[in-house]
LONU-326819 format. One line per 5 residues: their letters; for each residue z, y, x of N, C-alpha, C, CB. Coordinates in pm, whole numbers, plus 32768, in hexadecimal, padded with zeros to 4 digits. Each point is the difference from the previous one (the first is absolute). Glycine has a CB too. Example, Ala and Ser with C-alpha at 12.3 -4.5 7.8 and 13.67 -1.06 7.14 Angstrom:
2
as> 830C:7DC7:8527:8000:8077:7FA7:8000:8078:805A:807D:7F8B:7F43 ~ 7F3B:80DE:809A:8006:8077:8052:8049:806D:7FB3:7F29:7FC1:8076
//
This chain:
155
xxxxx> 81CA:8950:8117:802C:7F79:801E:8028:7FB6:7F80:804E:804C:80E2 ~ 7FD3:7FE3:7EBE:8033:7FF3:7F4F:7F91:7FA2:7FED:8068:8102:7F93 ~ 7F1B:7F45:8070:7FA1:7FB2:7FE7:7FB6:7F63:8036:800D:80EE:7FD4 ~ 803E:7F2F:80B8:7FBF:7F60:802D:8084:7F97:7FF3:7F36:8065:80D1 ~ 8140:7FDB:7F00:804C:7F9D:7FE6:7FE8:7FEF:7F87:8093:801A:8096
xxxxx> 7F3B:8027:7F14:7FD4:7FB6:7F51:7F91:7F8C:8027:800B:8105:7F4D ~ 7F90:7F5D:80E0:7F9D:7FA7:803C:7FF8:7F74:8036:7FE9:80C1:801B ~ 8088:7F48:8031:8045:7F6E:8054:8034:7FB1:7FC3:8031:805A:809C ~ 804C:7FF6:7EF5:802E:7FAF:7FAB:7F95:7F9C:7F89:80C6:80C1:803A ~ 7EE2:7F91:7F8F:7FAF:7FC4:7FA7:7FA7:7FAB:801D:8025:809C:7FAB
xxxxx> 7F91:7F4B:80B7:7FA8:7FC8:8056:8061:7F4D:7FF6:7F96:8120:80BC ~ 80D0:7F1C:7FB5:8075:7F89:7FE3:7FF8:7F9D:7F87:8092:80A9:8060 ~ 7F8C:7FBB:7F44:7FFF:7FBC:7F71:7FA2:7FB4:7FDA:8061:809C:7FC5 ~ 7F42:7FAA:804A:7F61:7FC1:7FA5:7FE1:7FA2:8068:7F7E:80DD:7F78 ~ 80A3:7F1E:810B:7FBB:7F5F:8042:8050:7FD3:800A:7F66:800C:8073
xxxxx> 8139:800A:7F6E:8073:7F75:7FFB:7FD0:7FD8:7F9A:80DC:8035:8058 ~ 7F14:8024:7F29:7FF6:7FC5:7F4C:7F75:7F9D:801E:805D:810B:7F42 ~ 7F79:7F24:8114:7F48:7FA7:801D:8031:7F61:8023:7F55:80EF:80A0 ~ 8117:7F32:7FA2:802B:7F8E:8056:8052:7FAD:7FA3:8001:807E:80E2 ~ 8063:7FCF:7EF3:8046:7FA1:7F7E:7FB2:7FC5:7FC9:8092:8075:7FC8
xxxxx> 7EFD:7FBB:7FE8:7FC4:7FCE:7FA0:7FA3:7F64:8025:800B:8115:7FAC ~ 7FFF:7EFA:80CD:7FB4:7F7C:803F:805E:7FAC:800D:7F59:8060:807E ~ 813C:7FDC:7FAF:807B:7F86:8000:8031:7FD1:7F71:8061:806A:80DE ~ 7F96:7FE5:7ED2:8006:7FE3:7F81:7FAC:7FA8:7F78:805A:80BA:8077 ~ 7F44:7F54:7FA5:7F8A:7FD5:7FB2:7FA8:7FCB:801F:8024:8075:7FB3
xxxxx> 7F6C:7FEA:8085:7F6A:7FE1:8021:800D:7F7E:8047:7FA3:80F7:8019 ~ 80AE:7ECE:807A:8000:7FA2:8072:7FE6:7F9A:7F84:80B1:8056:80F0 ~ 7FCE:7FC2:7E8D:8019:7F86:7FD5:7F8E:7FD6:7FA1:80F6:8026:8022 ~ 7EE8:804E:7FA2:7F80:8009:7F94:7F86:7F82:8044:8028:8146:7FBE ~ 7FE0:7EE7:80B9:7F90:7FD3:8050:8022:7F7D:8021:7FC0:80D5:8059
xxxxx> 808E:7EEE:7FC9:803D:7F87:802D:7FE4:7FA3:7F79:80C6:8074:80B5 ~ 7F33:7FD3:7ECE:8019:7FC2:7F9F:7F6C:7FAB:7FB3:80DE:80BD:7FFE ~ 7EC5:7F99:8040:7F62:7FD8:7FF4:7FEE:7F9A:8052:7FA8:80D2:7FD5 ~ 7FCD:7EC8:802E:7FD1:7FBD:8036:7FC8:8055:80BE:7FD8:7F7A:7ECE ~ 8085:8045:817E:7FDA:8019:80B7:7F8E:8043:8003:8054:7F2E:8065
xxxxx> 7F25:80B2:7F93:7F9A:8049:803F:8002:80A5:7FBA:7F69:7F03:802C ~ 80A7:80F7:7F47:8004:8076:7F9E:8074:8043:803A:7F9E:7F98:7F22 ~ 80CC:8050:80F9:8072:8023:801E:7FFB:8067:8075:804F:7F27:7FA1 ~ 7F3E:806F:80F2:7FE9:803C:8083:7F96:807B:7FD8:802B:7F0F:809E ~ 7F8D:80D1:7F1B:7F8D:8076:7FE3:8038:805B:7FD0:7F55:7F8D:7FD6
xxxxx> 810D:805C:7FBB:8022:809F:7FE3:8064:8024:8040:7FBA:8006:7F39 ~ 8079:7FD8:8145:8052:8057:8073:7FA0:8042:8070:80CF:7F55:7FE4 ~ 7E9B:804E:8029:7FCA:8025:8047:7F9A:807C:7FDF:8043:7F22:804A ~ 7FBA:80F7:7F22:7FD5:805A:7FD2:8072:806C:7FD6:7F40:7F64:7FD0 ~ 812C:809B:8042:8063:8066:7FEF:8013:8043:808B:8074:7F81:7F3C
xxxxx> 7F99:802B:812A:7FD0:8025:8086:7FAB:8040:8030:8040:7F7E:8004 ~ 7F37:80A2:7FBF:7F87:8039:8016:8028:807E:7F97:7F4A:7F19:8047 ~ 80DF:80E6:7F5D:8003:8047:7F8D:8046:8093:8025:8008:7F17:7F6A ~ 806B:80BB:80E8:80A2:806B:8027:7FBD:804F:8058:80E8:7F5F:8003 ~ 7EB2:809E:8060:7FCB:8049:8063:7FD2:8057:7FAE:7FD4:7F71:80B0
xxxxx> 8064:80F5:7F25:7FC9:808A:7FA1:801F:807D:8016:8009:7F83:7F69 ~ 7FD2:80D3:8087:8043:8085:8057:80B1:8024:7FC0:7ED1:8087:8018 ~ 810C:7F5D:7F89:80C5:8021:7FB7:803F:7FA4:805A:7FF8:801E:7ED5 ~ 7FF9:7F41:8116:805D:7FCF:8039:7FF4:804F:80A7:7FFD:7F0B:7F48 ~ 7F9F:80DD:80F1:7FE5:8011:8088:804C:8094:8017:7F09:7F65:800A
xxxxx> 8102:8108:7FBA:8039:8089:7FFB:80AE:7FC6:7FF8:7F0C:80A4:7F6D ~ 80FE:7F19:804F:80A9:7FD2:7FC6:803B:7FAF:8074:7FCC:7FDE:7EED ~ 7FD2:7FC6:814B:804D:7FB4:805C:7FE0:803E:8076:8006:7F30:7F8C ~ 7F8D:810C:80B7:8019:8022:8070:804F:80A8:801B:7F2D:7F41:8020 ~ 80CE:8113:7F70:8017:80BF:7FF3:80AA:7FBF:7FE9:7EE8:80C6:7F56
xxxxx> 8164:7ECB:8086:807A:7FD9:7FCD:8080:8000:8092:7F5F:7F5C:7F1F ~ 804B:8041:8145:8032:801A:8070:7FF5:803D:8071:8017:7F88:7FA6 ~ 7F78:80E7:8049:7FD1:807F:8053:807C:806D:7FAF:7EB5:7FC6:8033 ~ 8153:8029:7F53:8094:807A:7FE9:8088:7FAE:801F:7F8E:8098:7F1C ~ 8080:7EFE:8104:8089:7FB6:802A:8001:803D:807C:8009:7F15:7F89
xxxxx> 7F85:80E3:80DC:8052:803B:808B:8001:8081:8008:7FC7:7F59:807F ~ 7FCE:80EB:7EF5:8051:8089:8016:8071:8020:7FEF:7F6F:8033:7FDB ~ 80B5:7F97:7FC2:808D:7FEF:7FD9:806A:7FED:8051:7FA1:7FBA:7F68 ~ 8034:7FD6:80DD:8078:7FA3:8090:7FE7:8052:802A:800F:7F1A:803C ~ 7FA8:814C:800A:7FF8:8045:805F:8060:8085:8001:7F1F:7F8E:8007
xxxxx> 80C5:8091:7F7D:8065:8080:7FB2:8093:7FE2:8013:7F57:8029:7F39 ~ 80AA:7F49:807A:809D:7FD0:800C:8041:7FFF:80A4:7FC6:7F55:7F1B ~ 7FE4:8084:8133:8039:7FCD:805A:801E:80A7:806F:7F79:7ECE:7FC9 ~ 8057:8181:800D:7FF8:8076:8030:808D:8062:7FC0:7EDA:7FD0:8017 ~ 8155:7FF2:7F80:8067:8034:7FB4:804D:7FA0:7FC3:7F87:80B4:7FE3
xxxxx> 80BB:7ECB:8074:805F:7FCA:7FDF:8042:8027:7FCA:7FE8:7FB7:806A ~ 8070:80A8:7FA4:807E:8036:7FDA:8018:802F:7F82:8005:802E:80C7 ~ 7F75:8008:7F06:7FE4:8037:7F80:8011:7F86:7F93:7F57:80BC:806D ~ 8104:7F45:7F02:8019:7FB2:7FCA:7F8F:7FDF:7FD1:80C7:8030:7FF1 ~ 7F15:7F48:7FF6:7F8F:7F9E:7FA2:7FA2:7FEF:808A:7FF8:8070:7ECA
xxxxx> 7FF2:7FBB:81C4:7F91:7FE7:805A:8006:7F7E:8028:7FF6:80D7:804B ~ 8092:7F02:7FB1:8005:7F63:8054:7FC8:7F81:7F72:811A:8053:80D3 ~ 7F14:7FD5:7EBA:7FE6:7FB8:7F95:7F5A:8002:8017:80E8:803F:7F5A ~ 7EC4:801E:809D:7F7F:8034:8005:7FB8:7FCC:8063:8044:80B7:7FA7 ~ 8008:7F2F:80D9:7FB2:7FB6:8059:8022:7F83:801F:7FD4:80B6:804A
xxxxx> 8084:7EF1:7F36:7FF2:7F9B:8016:7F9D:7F9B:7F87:80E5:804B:8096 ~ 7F20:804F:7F08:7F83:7FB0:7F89:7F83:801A:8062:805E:8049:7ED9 ~ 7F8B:8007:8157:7F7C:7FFC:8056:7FEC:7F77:8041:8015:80F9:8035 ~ 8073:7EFC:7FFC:7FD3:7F99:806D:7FC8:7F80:7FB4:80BA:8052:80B4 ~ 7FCA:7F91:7EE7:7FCC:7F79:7FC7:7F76:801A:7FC7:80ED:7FA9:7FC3
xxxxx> 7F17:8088:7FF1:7F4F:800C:7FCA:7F8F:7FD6:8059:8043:80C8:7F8B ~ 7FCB:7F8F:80F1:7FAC:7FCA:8099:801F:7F8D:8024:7FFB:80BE:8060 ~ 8084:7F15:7FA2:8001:7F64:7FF5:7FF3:7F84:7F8E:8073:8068:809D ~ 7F9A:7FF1:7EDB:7FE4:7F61:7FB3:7F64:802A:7FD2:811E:7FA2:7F83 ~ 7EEC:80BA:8002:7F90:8002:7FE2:7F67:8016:805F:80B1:8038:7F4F
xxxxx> 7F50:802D:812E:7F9E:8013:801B:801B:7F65:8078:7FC4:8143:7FAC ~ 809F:7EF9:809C:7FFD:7F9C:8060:7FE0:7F4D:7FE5:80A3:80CA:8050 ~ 7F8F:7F23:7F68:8019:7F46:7FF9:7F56:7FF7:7FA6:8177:7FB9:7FCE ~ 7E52:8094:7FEB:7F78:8028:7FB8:7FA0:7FC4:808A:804E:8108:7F48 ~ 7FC4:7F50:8123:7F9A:8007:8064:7FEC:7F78:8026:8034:80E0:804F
xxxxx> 804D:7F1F:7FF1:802A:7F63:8081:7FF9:7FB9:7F84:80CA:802D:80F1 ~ 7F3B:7F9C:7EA7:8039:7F78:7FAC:7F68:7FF9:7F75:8174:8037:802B ~ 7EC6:8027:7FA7:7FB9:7FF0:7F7C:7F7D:7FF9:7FF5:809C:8063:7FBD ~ 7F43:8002:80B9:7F52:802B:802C:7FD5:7F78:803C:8011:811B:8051 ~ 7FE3:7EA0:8019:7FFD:7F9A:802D:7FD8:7F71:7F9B:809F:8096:809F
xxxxx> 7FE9:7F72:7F38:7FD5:7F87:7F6D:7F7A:8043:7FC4:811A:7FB7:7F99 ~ 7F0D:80B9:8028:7F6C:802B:7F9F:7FB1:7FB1:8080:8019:812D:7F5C ~ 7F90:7F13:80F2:7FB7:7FFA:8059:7FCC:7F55:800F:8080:80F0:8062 ~ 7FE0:7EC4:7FB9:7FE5:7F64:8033:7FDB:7FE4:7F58:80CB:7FAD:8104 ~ 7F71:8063:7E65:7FC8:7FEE:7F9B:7F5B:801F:7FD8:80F6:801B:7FE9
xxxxx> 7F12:8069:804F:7F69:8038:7FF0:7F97:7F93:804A:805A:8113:8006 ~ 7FDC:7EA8:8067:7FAA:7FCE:8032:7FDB:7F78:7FD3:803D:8094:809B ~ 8025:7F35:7F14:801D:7F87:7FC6:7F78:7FAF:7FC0:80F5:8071:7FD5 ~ 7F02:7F42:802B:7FA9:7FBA:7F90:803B:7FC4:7F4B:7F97:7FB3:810F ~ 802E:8073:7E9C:804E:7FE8:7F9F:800D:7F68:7FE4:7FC7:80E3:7FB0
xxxxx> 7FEA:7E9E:80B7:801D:7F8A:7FCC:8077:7FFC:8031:7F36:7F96:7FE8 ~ 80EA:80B5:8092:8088:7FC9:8059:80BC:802B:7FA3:7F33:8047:811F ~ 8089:801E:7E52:8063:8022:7FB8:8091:7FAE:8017:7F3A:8047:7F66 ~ 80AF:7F23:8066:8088:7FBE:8029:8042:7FFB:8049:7FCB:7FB9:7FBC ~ 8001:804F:80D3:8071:8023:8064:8010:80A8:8021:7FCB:7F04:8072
xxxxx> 7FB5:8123:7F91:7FFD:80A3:8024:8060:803D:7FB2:7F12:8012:8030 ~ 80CC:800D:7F40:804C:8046:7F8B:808C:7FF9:7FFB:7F4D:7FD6:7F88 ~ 80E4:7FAC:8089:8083:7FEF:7FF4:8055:8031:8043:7FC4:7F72:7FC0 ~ 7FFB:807D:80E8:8034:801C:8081:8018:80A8:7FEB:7F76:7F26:809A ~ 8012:8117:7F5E:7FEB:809D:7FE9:808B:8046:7FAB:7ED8:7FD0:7FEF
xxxxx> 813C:7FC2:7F78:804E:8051:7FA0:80A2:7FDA:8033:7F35:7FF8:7F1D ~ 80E0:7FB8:8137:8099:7FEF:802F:7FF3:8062:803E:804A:7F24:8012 ~ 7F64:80D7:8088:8034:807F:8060:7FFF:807A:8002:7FDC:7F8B:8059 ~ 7F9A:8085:7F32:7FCF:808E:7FDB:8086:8024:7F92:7EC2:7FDD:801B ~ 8164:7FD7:7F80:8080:8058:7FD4:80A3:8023:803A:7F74:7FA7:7F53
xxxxx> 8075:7FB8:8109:8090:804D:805A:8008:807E:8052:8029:7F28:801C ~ 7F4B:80C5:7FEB:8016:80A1:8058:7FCC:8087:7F80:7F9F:7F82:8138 ~ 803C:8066:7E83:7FF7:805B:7F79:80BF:800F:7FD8:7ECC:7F85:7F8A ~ 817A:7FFE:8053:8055:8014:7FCB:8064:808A:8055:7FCC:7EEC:7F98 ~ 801E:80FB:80E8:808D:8028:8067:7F8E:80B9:8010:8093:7EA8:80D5
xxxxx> 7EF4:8160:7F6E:7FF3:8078:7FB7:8011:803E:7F93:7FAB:7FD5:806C ~ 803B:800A:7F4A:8048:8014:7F55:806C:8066:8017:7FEB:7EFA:7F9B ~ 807D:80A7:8071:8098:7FEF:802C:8021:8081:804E:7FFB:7EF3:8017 ~ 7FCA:812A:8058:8033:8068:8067:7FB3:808D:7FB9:8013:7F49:8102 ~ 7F6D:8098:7EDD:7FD2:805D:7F9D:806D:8034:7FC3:7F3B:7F95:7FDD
xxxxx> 80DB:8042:7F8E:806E:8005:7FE8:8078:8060:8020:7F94:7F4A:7FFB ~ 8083:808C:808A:8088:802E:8024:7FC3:8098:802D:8097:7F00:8059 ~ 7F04:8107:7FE5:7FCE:807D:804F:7FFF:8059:7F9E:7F74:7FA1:80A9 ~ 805E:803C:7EB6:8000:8061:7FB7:8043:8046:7FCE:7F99:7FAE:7FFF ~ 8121:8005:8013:8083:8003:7FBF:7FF5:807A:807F:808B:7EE8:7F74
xxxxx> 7F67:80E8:8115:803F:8067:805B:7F86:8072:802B:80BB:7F3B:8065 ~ 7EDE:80C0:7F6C:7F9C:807B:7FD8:804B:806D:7F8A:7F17:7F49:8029 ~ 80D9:8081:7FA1:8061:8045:7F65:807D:805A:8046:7FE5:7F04:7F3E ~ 8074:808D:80ED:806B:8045:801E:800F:8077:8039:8028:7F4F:7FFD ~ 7F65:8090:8083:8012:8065:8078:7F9A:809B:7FC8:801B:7F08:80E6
xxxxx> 7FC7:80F5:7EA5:7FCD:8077:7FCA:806D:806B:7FCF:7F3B:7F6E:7FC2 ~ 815E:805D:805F:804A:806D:7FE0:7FFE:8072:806F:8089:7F5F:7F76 ~ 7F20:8071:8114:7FF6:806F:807C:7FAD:8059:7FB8:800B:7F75:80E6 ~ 7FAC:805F:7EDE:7F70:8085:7FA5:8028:8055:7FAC:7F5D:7F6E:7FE7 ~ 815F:8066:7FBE:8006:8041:7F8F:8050:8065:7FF2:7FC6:7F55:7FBC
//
């Protein structure tokens, strides 16, 4: 079990850090170019991420969270399980979860976009697409503080 909580934990990391790095930079990098260039290279970063690493990282990330929740929840009592199944949870709720319902969606209606319609499309896309980037981020984040933690049940 040592192992899928490293596993869980790191996974965490590398698609929150995926996620930071879009709340941090890239959204703005991109915002900062001329609209149509701007929409193309999200719409080509979009096509790009479908790769087996990421695809292994984001979907193998929250297949070990409910192993995890599942463990925890089977051994409350045991110190670090409740910490452990509540980084699971958030993770299933910001990063993978709010990803599916929010983030996926935008990609999706962008992909379909036309690049003359950039001015209204693009703009629209980079408000809603980072508020919901920012607040996954965020719970990311926290899941990893309480992933971490709850590895003192392993040690």
């Amino acid at each position: 079990m040592f192992f899928v909580a490293v596993a869980t934990t790191v996974g965490a990391g590398l698609v929150t850090g995926l996620l930071f790095a879009f709340s941090n930079f890239v959204m703005r990098a991109l915002a900062d170019i001329p609209g149509p260039q701007g929409m193309l290279a999200m719409q080509r970063i979009n096509v790009r991420i479908i790769n087996p690493v990421f695809v292994l990282l984001f979907l193998g990330t929250p297949a070990c969270c409910l192993v995890l929740g599942f463990v925890a929840i089977r051994s409350l009592d045991s110190p670090g399980s409740l910490t452990t199944l509540l980084g699971a949870a958030c993770y299933l709720i910001g990063p993978f979860g709010i990803t599916m319902l929010k983030n996926v969606p935008l990609n999706n209606q962008l992909a379909a976009a036309d690049l003359s319609d950039a001015d209204t499309v693009w703009t629209d896309y980079q408000i809603r697409w980072q508020r919901w980037n920012h607040i996954r981020t965020w719970i990311g984040i926290v899941s990893m503080v309480l992933l971490a933690t709850g590895m003192q049940r392993f040690g």
